[in-house]
Backbone bond lengths (Angstrom), bond angles and torsions (degrees), N, CA, C in turn:
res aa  C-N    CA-C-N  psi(-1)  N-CA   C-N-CA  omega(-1)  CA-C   N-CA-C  phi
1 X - - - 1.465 - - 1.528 110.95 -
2 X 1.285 110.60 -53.61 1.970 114.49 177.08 1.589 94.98 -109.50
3 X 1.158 134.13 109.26 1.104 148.88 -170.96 1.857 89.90 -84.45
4 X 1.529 107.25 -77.16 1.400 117.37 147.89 1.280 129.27 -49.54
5 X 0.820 126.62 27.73 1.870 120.79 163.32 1.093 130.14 -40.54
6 X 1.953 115.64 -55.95 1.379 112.40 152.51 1.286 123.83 -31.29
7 X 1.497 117.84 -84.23 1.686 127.16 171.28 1.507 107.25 -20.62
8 X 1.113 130.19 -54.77 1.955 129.03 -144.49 1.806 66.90 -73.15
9 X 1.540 132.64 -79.41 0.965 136.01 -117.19 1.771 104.97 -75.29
10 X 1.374 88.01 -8.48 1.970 84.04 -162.07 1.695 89.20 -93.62
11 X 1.319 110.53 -47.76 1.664 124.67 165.95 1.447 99.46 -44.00
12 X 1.316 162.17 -89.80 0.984 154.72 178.62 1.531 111.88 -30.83
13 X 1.451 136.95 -58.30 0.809 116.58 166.53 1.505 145.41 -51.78
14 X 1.682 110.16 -18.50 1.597 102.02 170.20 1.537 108.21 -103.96
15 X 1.673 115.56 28.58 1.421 101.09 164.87 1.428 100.07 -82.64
16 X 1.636 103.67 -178.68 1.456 103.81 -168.28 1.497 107.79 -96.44
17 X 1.371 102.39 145.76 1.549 99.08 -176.65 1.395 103.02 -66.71
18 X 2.030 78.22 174.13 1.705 89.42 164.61 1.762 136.06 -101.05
19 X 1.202 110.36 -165.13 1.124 114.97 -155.27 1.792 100.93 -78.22
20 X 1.314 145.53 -171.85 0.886 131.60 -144.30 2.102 81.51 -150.11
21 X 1.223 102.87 133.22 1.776 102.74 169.69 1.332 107.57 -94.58
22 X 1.371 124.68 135.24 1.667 104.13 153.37 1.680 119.74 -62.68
23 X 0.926 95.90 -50.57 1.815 118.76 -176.90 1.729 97.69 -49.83
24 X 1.425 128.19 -29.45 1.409 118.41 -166.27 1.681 122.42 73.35
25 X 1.588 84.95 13.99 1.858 86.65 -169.96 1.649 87.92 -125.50
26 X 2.043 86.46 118.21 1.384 99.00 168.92 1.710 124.13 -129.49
27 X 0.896 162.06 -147.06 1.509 159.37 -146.67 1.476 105.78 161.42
28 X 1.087 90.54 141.34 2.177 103.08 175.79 1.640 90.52 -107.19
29 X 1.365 121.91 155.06 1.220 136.46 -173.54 1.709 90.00 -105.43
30 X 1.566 127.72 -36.31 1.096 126.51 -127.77 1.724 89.38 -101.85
31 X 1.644 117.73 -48.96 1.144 134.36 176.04 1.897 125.37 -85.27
32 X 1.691 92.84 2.73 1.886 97.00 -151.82 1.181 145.82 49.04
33 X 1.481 102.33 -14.39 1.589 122.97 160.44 1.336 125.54 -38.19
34 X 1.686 113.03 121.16 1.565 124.88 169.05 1.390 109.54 -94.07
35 X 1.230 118.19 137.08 1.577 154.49 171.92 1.257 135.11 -98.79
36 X 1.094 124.10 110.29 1.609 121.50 -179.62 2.193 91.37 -114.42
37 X 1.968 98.69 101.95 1.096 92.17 179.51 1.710 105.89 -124.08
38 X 1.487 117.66 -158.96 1.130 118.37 166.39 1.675 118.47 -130.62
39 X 1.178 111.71 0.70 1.315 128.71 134.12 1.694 129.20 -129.11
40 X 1.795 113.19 -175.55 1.260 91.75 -175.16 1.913 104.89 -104.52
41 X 1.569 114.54 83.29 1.250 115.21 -179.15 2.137 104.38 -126.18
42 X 1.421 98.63 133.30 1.568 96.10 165.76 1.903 104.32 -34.34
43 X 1.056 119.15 128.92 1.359 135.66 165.48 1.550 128.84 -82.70
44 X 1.714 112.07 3.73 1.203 124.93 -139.68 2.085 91.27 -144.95
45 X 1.180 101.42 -53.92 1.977 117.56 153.22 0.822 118.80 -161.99
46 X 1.488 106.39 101.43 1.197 131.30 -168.41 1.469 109.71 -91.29
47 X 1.311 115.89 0.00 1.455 113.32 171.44 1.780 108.86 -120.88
48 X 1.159 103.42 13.93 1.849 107.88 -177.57 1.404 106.64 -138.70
49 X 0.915 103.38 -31.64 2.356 102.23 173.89 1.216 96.46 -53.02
50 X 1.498 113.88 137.54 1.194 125.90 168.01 1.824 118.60 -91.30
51 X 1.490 105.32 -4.44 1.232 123.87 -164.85 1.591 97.91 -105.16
52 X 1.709 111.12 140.43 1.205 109.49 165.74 1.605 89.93 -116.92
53 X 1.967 102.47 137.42 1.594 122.99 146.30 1.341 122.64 -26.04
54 X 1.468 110.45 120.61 1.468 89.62 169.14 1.446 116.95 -126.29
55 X 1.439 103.58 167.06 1.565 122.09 -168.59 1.909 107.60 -54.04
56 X 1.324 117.05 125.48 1.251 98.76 169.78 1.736 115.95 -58.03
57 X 1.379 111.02 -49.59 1.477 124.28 -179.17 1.779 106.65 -36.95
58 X 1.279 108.15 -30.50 1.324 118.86 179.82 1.925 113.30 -85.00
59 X 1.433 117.80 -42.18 1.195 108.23 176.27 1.805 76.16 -163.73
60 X 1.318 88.85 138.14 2.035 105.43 -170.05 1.823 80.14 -88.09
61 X 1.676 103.31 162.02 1.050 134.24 167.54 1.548 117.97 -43.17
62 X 1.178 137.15 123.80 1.802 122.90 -176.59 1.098 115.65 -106.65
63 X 1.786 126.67 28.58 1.210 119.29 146.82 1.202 103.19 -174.92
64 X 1.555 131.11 164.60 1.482 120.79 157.09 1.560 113.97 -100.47
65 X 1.294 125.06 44.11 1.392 135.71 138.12 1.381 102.87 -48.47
66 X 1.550 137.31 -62.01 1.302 131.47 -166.11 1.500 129.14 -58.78
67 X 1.803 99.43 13.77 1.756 109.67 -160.61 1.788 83.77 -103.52
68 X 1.277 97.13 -45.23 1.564 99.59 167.83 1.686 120.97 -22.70
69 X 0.868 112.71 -69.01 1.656 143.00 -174.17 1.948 86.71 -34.50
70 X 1.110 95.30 -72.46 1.355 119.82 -161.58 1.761 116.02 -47.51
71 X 1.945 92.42 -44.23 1.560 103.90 -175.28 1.652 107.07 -87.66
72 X 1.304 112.31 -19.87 1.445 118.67 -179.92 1.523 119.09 -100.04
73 X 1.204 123.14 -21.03 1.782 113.51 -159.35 1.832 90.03 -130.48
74 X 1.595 135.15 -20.84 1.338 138.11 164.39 1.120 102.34 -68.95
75 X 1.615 104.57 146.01 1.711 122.78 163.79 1.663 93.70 -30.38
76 X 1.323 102.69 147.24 1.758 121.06 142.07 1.171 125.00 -16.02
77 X 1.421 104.50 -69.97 1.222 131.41 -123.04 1.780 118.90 -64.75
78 X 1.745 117.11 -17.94 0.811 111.49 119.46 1.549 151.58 5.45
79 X 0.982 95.61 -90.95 1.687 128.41 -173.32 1.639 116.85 -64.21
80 X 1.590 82.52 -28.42 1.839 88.32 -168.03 1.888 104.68 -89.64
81 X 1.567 107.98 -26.74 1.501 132.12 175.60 1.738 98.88 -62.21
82 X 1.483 121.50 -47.96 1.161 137.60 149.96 1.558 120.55 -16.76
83 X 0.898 104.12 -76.21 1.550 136.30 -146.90 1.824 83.86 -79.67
84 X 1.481 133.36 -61.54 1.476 141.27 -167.51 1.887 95.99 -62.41
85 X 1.377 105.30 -36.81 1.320 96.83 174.12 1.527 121.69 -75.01
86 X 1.250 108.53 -21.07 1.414 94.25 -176.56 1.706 108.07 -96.71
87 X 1.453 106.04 9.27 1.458 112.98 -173.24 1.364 109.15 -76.45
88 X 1.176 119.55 67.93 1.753 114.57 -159.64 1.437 101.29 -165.25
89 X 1.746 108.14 150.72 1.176 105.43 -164.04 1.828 108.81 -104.13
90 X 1.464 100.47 20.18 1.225 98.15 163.61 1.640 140.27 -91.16
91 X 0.851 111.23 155.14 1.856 108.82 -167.09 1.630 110.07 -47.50
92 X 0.868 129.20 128.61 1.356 137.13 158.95 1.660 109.86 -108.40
93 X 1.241 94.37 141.41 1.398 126.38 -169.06 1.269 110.22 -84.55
94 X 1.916 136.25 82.00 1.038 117.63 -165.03 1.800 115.88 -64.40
95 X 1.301 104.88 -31.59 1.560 98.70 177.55 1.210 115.51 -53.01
96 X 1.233 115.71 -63.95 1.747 138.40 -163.23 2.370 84.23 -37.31
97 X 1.497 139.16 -24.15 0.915 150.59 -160.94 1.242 119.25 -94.60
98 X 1.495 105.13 -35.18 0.866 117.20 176.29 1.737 118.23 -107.62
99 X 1.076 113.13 4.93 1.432 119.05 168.93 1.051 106.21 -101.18
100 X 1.615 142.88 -21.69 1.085 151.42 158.38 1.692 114.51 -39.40
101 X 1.640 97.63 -62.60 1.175 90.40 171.69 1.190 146.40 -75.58
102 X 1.303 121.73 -23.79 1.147 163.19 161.07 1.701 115.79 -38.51
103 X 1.639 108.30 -57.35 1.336 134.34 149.00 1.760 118.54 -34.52
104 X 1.604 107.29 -55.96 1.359 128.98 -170.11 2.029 88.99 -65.95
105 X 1.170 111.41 -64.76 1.726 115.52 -163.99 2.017 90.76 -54.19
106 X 1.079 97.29 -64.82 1.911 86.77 170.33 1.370 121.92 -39.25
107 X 0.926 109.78 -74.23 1.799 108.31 -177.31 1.462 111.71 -35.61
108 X 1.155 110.69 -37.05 2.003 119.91 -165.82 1.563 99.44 -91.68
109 X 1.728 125.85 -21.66 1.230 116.18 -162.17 1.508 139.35 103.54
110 X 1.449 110.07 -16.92 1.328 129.40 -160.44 1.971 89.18 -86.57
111 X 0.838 93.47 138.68 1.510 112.80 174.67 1.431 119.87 -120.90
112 X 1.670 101.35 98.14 1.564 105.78 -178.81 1.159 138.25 -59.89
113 X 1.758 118.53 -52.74 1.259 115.29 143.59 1.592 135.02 -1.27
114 X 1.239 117.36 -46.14 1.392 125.73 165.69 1.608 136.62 -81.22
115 X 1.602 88.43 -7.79 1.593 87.40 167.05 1.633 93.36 -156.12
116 X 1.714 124.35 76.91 1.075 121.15 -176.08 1.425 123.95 -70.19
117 X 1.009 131.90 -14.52 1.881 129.54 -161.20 2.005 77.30 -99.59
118 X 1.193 124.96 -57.17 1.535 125.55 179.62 1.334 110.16 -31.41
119 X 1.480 117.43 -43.36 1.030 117.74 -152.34 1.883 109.11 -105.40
120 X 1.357 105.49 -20.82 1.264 91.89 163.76 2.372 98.71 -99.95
121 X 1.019 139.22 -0.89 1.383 125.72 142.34 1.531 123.60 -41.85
122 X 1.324 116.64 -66.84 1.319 131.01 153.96 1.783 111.41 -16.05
123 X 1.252 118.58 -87.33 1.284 139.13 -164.13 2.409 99.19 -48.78
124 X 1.583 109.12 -44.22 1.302 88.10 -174.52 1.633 98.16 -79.83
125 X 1.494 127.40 -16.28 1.106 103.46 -167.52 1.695 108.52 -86.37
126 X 1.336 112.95 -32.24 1.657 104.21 164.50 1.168 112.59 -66.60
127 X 1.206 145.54 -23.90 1.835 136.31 146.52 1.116 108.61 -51.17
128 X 0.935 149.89 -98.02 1.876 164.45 153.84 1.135 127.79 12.12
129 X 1.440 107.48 -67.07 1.530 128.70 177.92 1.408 93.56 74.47
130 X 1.705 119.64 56.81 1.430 110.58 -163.12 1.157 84.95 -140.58
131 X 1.321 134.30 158.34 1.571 146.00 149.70 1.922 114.23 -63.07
132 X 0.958 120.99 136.62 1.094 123.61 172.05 1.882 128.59 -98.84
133 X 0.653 106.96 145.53 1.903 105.42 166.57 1.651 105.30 -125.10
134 X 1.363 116.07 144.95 1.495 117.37 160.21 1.456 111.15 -124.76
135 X 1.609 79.67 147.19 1.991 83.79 166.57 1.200 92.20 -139.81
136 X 1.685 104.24 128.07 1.542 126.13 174.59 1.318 115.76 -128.12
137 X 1.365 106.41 130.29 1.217 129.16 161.59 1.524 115.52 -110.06
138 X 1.631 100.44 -165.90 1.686 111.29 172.77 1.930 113.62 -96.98
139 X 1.415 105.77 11.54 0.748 128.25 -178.82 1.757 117.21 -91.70
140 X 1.511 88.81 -58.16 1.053 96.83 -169.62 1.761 110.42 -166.63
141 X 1.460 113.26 162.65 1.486 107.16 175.20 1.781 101.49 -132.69
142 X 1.258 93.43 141.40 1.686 111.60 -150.00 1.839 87.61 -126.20
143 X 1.562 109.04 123.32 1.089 110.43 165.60 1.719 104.29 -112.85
144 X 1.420 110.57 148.80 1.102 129.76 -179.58 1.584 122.71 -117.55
145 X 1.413 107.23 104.05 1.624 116.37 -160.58 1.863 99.17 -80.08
146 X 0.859 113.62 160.98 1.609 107.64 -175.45 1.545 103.28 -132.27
147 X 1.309 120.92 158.70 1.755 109.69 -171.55 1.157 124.95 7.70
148 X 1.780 135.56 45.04 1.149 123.96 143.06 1.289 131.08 -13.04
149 X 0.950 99.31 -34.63 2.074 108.43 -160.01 1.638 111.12 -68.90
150 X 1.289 92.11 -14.66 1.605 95.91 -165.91 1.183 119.24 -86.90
151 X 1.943 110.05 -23.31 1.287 133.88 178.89 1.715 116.85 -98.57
152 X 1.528 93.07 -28.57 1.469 94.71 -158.54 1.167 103.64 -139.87
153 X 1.496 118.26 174.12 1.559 127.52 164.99 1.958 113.25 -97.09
154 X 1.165 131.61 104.00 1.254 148.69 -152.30 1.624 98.71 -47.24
155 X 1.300 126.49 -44.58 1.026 157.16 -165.84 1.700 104.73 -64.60
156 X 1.396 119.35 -49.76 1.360 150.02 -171.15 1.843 106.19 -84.69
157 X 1.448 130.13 -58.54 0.636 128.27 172.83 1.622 125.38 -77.93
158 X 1.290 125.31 -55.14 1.198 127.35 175.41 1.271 109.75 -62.70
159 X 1.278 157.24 15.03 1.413 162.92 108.70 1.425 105.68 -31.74
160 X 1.752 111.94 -74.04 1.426 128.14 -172.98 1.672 120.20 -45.61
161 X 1.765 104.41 -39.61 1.422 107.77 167.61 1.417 125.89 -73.86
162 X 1.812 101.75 -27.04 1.273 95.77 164.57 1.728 137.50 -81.63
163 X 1.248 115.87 16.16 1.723 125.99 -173.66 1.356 85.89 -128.45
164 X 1.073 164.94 -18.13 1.492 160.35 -144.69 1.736 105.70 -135.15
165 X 1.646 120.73 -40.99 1.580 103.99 -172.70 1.327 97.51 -76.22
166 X 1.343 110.97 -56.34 1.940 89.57 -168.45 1.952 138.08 -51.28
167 X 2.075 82.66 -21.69 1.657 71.91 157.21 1.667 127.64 -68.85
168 X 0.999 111.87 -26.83 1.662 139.70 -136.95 2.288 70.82 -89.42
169 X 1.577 103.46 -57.86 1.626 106.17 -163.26 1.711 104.23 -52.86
170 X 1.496 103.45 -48.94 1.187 122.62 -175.20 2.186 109.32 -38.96
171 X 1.659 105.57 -58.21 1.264 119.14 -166.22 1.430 101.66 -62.47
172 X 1.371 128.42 -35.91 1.491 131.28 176.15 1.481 129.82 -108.95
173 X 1.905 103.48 31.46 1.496 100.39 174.76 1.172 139.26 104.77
174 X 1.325 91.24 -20.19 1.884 97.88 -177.60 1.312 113.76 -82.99
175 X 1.331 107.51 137.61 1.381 103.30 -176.01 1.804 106.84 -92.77
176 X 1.401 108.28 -61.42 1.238 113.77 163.48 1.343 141.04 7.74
177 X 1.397 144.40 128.10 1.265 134.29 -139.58 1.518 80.35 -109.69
178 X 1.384 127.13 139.62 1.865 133.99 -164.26 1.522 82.14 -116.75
179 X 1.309 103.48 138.60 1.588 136.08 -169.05 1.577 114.21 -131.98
180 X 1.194 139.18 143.60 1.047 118.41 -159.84 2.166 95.62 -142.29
181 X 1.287 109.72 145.58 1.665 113.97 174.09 1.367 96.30 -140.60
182 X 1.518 110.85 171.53 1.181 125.69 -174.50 1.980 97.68 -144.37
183 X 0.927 81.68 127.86 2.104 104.04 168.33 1.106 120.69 -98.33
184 X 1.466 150.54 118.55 1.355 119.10 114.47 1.451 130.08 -57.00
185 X 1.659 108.46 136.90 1.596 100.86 154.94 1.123 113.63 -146.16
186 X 1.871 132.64 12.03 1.050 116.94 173.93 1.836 108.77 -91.57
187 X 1.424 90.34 -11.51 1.556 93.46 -165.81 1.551 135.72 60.89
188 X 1.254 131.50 -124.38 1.616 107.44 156.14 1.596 103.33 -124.71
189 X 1.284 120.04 85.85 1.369 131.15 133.61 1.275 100.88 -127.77
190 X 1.635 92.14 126.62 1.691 146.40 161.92 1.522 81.05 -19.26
191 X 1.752 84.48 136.29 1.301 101.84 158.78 1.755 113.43 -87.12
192 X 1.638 112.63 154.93 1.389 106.50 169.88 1.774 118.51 -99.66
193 X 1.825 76.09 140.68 1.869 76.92 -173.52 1.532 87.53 -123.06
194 X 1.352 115.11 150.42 1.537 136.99 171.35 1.277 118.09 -157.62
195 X 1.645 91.05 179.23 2.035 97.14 -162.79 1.643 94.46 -143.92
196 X 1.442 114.63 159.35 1.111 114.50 -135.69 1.861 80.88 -128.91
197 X 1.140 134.57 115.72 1.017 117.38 -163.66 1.788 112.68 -104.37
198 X 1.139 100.43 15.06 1.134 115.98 167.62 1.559 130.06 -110.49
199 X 0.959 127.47 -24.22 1.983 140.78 144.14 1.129 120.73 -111.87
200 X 1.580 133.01 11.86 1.245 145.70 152.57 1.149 98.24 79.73
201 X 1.285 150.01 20.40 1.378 142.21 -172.92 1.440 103.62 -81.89
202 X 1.135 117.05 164.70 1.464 122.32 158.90 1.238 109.66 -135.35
203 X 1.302 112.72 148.81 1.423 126.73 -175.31 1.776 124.41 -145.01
204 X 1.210 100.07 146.79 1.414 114.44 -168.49 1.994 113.16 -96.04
205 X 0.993 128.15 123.19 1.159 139.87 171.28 1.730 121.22 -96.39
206 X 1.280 114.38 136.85 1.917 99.55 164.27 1.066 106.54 -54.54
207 X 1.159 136.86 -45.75 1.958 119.07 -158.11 1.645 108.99 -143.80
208 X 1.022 142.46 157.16 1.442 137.14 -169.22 1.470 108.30 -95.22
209 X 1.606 111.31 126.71 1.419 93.31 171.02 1.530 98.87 -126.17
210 X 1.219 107.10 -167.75 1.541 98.57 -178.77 1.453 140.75 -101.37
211 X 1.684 95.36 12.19 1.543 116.35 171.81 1.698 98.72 -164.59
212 X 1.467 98.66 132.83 1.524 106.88 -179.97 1.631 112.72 -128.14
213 X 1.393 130.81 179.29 0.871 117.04 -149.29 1.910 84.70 -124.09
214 X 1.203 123.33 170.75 1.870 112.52 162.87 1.324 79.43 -69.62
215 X 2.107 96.56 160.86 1.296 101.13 -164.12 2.093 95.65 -116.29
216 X 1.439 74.04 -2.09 1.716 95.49 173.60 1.430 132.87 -59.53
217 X 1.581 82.62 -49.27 1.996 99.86 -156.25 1.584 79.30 -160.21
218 X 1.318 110.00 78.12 1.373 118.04 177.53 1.402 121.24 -64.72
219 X 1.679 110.82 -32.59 1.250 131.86 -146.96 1.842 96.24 -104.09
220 X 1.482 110.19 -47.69 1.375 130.79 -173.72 1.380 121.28 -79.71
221 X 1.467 115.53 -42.23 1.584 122.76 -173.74 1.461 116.61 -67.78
222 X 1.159 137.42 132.37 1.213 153.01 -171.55 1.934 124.40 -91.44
223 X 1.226 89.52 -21.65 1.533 104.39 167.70 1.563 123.59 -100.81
224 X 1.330 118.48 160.43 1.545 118.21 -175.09 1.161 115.98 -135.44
225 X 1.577 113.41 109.32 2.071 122.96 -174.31 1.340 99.21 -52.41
226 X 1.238 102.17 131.97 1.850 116.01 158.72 1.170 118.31 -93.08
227 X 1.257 115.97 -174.81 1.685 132.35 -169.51 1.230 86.48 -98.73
228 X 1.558 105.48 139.44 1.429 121.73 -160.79 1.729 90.74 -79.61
229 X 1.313 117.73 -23.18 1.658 87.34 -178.68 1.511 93.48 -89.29
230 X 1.343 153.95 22.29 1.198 142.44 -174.54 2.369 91.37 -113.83
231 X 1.145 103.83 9.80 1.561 96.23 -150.06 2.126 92.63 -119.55
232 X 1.439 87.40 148.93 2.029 92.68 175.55 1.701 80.63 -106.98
233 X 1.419 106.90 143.79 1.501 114.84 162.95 1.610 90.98 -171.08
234 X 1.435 129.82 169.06 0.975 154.09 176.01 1.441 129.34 -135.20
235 X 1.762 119.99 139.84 1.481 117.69 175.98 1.615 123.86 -21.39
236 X 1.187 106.68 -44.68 1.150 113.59 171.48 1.703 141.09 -59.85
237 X 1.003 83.88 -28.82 1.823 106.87 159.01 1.193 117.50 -38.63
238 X 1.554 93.17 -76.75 1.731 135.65 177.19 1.427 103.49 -51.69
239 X 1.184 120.16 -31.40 1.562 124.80 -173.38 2.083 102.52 -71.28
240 X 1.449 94.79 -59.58 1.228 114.31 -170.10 1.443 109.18 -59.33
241 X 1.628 125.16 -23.82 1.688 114.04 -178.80 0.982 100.32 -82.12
242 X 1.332 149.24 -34.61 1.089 158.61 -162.95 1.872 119.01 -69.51
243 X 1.345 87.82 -41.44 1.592 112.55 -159.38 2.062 84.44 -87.21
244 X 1.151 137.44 -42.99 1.657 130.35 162.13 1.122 121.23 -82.93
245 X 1.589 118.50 -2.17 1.529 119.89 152.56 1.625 138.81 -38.72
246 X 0.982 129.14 92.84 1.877 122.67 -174.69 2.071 96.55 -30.71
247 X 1.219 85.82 161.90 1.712 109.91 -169.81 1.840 109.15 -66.69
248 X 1.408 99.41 -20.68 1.504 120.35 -174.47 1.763 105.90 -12.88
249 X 1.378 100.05 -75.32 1.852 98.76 -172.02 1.265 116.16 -69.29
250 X 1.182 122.66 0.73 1.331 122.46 -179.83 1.240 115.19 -97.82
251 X 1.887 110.16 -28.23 1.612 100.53 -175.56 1.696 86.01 -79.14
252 X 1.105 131.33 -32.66 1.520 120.01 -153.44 1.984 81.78 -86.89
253 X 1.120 151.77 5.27 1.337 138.34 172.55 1.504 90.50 -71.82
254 X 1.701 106.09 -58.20 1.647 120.93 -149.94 1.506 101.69 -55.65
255 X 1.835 120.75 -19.55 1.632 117.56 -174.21 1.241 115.48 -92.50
256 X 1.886 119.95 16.27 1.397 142.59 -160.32 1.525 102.11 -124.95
257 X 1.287 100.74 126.09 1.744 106.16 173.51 1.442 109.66 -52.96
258 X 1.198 109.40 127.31 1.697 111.33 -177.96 1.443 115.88 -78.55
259 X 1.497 107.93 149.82 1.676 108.64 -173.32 1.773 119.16 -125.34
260 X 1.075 67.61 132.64 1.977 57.51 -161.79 1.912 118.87 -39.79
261 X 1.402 95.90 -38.56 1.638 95.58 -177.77 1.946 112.44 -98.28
262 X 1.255 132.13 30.79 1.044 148.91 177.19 1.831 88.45 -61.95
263 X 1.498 143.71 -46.12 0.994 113.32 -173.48 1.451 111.60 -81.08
264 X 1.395 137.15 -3.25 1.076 140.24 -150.63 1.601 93.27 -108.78
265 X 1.442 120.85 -17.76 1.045 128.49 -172.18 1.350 113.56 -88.74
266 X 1.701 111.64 -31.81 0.917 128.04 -177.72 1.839 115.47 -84.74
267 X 1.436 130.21 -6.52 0.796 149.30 -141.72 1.167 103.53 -129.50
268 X 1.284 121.54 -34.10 1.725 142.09 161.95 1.462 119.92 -73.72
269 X 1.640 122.65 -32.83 1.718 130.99 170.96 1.743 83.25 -80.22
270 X 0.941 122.18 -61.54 1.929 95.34 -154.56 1.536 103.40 -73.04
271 X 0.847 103.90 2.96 1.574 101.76 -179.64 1.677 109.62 -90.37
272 X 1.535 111.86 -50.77 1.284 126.30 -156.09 1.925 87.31 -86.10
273 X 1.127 113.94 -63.93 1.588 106.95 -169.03 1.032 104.55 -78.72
274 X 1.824 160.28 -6.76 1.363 146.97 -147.25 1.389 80.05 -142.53
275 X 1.793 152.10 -26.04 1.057 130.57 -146.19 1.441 131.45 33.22
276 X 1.536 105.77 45.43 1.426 126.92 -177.71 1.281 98.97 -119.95
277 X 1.919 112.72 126.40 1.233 117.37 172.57 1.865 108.59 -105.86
278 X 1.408 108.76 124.67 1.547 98.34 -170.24 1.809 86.81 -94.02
279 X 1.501 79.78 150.78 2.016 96.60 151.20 1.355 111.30 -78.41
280 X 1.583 109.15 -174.43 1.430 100.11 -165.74 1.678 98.29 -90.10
281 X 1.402 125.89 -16.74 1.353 124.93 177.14 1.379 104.67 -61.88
282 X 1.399 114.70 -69.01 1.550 113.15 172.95 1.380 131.03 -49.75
283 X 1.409 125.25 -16.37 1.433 143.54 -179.50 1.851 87.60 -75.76
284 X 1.775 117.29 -60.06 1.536 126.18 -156.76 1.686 92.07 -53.58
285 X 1.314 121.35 -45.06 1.589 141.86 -126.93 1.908 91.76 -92.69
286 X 1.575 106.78 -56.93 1.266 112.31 162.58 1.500 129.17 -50.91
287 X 1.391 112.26 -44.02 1.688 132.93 -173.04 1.729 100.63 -69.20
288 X 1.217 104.83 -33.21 1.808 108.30 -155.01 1.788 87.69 -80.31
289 X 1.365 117.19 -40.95 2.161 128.92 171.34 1.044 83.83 -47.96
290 X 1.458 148.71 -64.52 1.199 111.17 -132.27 1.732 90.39 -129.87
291 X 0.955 143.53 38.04 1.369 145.60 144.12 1.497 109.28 94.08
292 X 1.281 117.00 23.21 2.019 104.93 -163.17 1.897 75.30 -130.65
């Protein structure tokens, strides 16, 4: 695969670094990827990226398309920690949800206002972990949730989008009355999960096929994710995406009635779908990323 490996790596090393964030919040231009680091180095190959992270303070984020990435092509697991929290018959606060997020696009720079239908797309699929469809008219704009079922209880979520988007439409312009459907289309074939044995990522697919492409840098990346039972990776992996992950599921955990066994819950999805057993450090280390 790197014939040159030496070369890329020594060449990479005397380019000039990068710039330094105070905030710790940086962005790849090359991958769209957000970073919560403590310097400004790829976190993923840090001795072969030719790209240095950069500081939002230095140039803010240029869209929340890149939240996409995260709610669609990342493990679940997230989403599903999500989903148990909102499984409850206590009041949730649709604002307190939407200021959360809202908060998150500020901190990074991204300015919704400028790309409003993006920006509430974005928001169900980093809730969801669902693919979306729209149908817009002058009537109206109709989002279309796709295999909910797999993440969520239909009942639970499509409520939640409905008390939470129109504030969310309201803050960036839309006038439009937001309508909401739900699809199946994967039906029951397994979703595909794989690991990337070359930036250690792992990633989640709707359906398993038997060769996938990075879902990143489709065109650019040189390595190819396997089927997690075809793949060597360790807790620690899993520890580490998590741990340079932006704060995202955690501020939207903190706008979720808390449950006492949310880590136990969480400890049971990476176990049962990733066949990853955490310790209790790595369980604390994972739980603390994502807010439970």
């Amino acid at each position: 695969m790197f014939d040159n490996k030496q070369k890329v790596m020594e060449r990479v090393a005397a380019m000039p670094a990068g710039s330094a964030s105070a905030s710790g919040r940086y962005w790849c231009v090359t991958c769209k990827m957000l970073f919560s680091l403590d310097r400004p180095v790829c976190p993923y190959m840090p001795k072969m990226c030719i790209n240095t992270p950069i500081p939002v303070e230095f140039l803010p984020v240029e869209s929340s398309i890149t939240l996409e990435k995260f709610g669609l092509f990342y493990p679940k697991i997230p989403q599903r920690v999500l989903a148990h929290l909102a499984d409850t018959d206590e009041s949730i606060d649709a604002q307190a949800l939407v200021d959360a997020y809202l908060s998150f696009l500020a901190d990074w720079g991204i300015r919704p206002a400028e790309e409003p239908l993006q920006t509430l797309k974005s928001f169900i699929i980093l809730l969801s972990g669902c693919e979306t469809a729209q149908r817009v008219n002058d009537e109206a704009i109709t989002f279309v949730v796709t295999d909910l079922e797999r993440i969520w209880r239909e009942d639970r979520l499509l409520p939640l989008l409905e008390a939470t988007l129109p504030l969310l439409a309201a803050e960036v312009g839309i006038e439009q009355p937001i309508r909401l459907d739900a699809m199946a289309l994967m039906g029951d074939r397994p979703s595909g999960r794989y690991f990337c044995p070359m930036c250690r990522k792992f990633f989640e697919f709707s359906t398993q096929r038997e060769t996938v492409t990075c879902p990143l840098m489709a065109q650019k990346c040189m390595a190819t994710p396997a089927a997690i039972a075809d793949s060597r990776f360790t807790a620690a992996d899993l520890v580490h995406v998590y741990e340079v992950t932006p704060d995202f599921h955690a501020r939207l955990a903190a706008a979720l009635p808390a449950r006492a066994d949310a880590r136990a819950v969480l400890a049971a999805v990476v176990r049962e779908d990733w066949g990853i057993e955490l310790d209790d450090d790595q369980l604390a280390a994972v739980a603390a990323s994502l807010g439970v």
